[in-house]
C-alpha positions in Angstrom: -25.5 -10.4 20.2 -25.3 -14.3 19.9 -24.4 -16.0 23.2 -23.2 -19.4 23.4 -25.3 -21.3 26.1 -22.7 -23.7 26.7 -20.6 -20.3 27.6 -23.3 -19.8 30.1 -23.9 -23.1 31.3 -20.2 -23.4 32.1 -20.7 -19.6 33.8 -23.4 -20.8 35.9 -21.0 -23.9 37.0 -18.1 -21.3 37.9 -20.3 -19.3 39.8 -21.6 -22.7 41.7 -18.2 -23.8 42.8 -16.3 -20.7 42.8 -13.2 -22.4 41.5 -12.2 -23.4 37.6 -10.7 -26.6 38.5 -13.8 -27.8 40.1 -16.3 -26.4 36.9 -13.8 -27.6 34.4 -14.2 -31.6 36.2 -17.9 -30.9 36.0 -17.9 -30.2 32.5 -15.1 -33.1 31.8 -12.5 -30.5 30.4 -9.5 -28.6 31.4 -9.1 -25.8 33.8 -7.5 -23.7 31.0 -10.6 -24.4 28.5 -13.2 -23.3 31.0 -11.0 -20.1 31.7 -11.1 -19.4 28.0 -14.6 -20.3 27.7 -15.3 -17.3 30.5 -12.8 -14.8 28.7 -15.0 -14.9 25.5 -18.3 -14.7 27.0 -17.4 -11.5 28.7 -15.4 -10.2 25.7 -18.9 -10.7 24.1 -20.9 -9.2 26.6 -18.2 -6.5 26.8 -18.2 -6.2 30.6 -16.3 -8.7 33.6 -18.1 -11.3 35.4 -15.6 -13.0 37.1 -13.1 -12.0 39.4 -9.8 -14.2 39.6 -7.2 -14.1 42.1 -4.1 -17.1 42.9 -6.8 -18.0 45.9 -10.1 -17.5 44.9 -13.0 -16.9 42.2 -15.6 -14.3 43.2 -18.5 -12.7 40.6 -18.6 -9.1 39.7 -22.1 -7.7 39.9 -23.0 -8.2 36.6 -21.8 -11.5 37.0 -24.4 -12.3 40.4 -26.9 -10.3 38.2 -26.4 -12.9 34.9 -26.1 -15.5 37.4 -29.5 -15.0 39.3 -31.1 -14.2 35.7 -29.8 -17.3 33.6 -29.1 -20.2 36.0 -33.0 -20.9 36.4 -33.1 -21.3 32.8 -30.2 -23.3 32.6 -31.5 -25.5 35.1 -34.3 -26.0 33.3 -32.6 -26.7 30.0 -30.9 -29.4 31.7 -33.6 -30.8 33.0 -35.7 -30.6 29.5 -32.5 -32.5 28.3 -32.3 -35.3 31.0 -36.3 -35.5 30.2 -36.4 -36.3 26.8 -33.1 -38.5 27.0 -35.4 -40.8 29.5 -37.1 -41.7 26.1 -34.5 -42.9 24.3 -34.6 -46.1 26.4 -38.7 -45.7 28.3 -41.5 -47.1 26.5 -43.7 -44.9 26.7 -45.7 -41.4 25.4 -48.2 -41.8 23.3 -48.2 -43.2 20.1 -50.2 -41.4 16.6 -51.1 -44.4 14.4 -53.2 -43.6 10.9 -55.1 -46.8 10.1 -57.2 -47.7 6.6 -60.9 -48.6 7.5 -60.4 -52.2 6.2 -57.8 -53.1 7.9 -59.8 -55.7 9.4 -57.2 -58.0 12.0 -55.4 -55.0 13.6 -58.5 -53.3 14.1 -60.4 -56.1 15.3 -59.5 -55.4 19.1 -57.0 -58.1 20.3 -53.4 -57.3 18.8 -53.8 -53.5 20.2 -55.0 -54.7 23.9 -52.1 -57.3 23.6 -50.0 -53.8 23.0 -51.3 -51.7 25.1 -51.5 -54.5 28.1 -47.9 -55.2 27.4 -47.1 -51.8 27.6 -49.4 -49.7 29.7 -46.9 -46.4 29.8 -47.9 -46.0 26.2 -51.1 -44.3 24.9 -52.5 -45.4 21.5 -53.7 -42.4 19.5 -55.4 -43.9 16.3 -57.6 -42.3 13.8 -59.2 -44.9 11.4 -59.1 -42.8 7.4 -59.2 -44.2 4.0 -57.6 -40.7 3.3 -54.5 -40.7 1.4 -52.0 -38.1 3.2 -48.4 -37.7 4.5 -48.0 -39.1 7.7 -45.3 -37.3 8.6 -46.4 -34.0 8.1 -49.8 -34.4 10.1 -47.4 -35.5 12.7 -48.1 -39.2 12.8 -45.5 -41.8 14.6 -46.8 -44.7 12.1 -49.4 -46.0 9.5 -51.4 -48.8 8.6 -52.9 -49.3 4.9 -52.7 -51.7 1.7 -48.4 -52.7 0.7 -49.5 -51.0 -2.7 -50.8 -47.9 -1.7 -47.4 -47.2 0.5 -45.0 -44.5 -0.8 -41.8 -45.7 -1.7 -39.6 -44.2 1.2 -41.2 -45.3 4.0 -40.5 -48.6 6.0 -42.9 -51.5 5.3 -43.7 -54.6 7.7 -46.4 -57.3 6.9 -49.0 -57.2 9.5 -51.5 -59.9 7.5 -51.3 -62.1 5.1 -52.4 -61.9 1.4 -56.1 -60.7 1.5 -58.7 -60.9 -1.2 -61.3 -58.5 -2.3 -65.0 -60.6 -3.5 -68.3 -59.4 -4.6 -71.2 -60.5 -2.0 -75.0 -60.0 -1.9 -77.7 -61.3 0.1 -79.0 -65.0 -1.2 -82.4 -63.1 -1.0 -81.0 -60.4 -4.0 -79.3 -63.9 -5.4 -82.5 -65.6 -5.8 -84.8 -62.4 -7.4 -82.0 -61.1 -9.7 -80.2 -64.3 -10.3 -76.2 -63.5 -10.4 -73.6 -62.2 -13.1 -71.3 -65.1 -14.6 -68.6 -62.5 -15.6 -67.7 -58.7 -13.5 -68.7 -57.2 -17.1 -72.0 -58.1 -15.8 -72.2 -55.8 -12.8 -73.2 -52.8 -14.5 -77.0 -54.7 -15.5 -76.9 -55.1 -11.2 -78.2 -53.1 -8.4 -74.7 -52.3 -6.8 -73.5 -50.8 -3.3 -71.0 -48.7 -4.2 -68.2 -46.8 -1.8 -66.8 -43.9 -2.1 -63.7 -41.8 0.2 -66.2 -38.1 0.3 -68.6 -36.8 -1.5 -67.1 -35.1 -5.3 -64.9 -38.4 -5.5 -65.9 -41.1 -8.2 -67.0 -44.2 -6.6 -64.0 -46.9 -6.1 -64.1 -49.4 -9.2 -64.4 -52.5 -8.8 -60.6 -54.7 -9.4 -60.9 -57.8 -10.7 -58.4 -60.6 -12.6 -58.8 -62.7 -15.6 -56.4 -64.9 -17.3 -53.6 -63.0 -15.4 -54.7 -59.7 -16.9 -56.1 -57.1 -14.4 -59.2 -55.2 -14.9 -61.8 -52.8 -13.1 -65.7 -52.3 -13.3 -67.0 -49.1 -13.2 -70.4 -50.0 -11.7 -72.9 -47.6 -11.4 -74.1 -48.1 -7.6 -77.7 -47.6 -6.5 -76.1 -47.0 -3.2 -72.4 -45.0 -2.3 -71.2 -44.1 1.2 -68.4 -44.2 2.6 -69.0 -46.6 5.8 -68.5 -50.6 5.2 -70.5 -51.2 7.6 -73.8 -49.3 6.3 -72.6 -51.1 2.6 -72.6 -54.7 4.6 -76.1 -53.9 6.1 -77.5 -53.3 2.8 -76.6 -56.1 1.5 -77.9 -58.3 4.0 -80.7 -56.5 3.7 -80.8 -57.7 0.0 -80.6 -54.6 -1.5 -78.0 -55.2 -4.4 -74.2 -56.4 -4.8 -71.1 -55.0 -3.1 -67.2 -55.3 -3.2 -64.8 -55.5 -0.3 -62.5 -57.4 1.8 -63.2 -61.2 2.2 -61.8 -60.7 5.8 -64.6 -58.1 6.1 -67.7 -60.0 4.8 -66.2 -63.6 6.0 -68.5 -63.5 9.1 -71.5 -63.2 7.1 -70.6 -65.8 4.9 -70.2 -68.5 7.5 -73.3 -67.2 8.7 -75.1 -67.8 5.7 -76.2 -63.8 5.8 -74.5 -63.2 2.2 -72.6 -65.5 -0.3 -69.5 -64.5 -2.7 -70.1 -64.0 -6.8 -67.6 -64.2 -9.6 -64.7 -65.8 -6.9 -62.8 -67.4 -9.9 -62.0 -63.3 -11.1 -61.0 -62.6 -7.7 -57.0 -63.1 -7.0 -55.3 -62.5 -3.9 -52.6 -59.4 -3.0 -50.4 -58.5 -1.0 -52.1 -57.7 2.8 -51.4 -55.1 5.0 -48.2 -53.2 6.2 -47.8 -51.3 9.0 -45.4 -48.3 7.2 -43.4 -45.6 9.0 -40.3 -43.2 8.2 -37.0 -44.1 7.5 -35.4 -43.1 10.2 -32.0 -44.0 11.8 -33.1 -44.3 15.3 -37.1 -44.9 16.0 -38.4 -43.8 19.4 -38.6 -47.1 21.9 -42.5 -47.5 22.1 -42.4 -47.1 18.4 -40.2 -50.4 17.8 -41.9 -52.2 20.6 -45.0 -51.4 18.4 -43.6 -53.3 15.5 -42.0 -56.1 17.4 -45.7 -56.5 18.5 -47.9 -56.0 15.5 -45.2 -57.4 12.9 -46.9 -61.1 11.2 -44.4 -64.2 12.4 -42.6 -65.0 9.4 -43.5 -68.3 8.1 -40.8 -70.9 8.4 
């Protein structure tokens, strides 16, 4: 038996007032529509529910009986309704963000305090993965990762500017191995490899020359899959490694390692914060990239 629940809901409002005229300006229709409405739901549930007279509306008792059984429910659909229509306007709920390990200014702490002081009815969920995966299927409101690495039919905004990968070491490696003069030279290096899990081949190594685009397939003494252990070990002078420049530039300026073979490294395009394409995004969602999004530059 299929029953319509907006049969029922307008059921329970008959019941309520004990008059069609009264339901039927409830419901924002006419008397004879809400009258009709009734006649099919009993002609599906084979059995009268209402009485009707010139004067007055009573229930059978299978009517009281549906009416003590459903209204609760139907008080609590409406409610459910009312409840998640708050959101299309609120701020707030939490909010499932998947963000790539490197991306160094939006996890550095300040833009998601800004957020979150801004709006303190919404609850930042973020897992930090290098893991390539579908973000709406493991239910996630948003992502953040490289502009290239970003599946076609999702919606991109900048959230940094170019960025730059560079090969570092420690000056202490620098000055017992001396340093390559061309990325072919990498392989004769000790190297500090990363890798996403173990079974993967270790990431090679992009570089540019003369507009052409190439990779080295170094043979790392060391692989992990933690930036920071692979910037330790540098410093430590234990051989060469490849990042982001946004990463390592604190321990340039500190003097802790130094960048190799910068004329072969070209900038790319940064960062974008990606999400579906969707007509309508929920509120704390927009305000998230109204927050995040990088000025444009005028």
């Amino acid at each position: 038996m299929n029953i319509d629940l907006n049969a029922l809901s307008a059921f329970c409002l008959v019941a309520e007032e004990r008059n069609f005229r009264a339901a039927a300006d409830r419901l924002g229709v006419t008397r004879s529509a809400v009258s009709q409405t009734i006649r099919k739901l009993e002609e599906t549930m084979g059995i009268a529910l209402v009485q009707r007279t010139t004067r007055s509306v009573s229930l059978t008792e299978a009517g009281q009986q549906l009416y003590a059984d459903v209204s609760p429910s139907i008080a609590n659909l409406v409610q459910a309704t009312l409840t998640t229509s708050s959101f299309s306007g609120a701020v707030r709920g939490q909010l499932r963000l998947a963000v790539s390990s490197i991306a160094e200014r939006f996890l550095s702490g300040p833009l998601l305090a800004s957020f979150a002081e801004t709006y303190p009815e919404v609850q930042l969920d973020i897992v930090v993965t290098d893991e390539e995966f579908d973000i709406v299927a493991e239910q996630y409101d948003a992502g953040v990762r490289l502009g290239e690495l970003i599946a076609q039919d999702m919606i991109a905004v900048p959230v940094s500017v170019e960025q730059r990968q560079l090969a570092v070491c420690a000056p202490a490696y620098r000055d017992r191995h001396g340093l390559p003069s061309h990325p072919a030279e990498l392989i004769d290096h000790r190297c500090i490899g990363w890798r996403a899990r173990p079974g993967v081949a270790p990431y090679r190594w992009e570089f540019a020359e003369k507009d052409r685009e190439f990779a080295v397939a170094v043979e790392p003494e060391f692989t992990t899959n933690d930036m920071q252990l692979m910037i330790k070990l540098a410093c430590a002078g234990a051989g060469i490694t490849f990042g982001m420049e946004e990463t390592f530039r604190p321990y340039i300026e500190r003097g802790q390692l130094v960048s190799i073979l910068d004329g072969y490294c070209p900038s790319f395009a940064g960062f974008y914060l990606y999400y579906p394409n969707r007509r309508n995004l929920a509120p704390k969602l927009r305000a998230f990239i109204d927050h995040v999004r990088l000025p444009r530059r005028s």
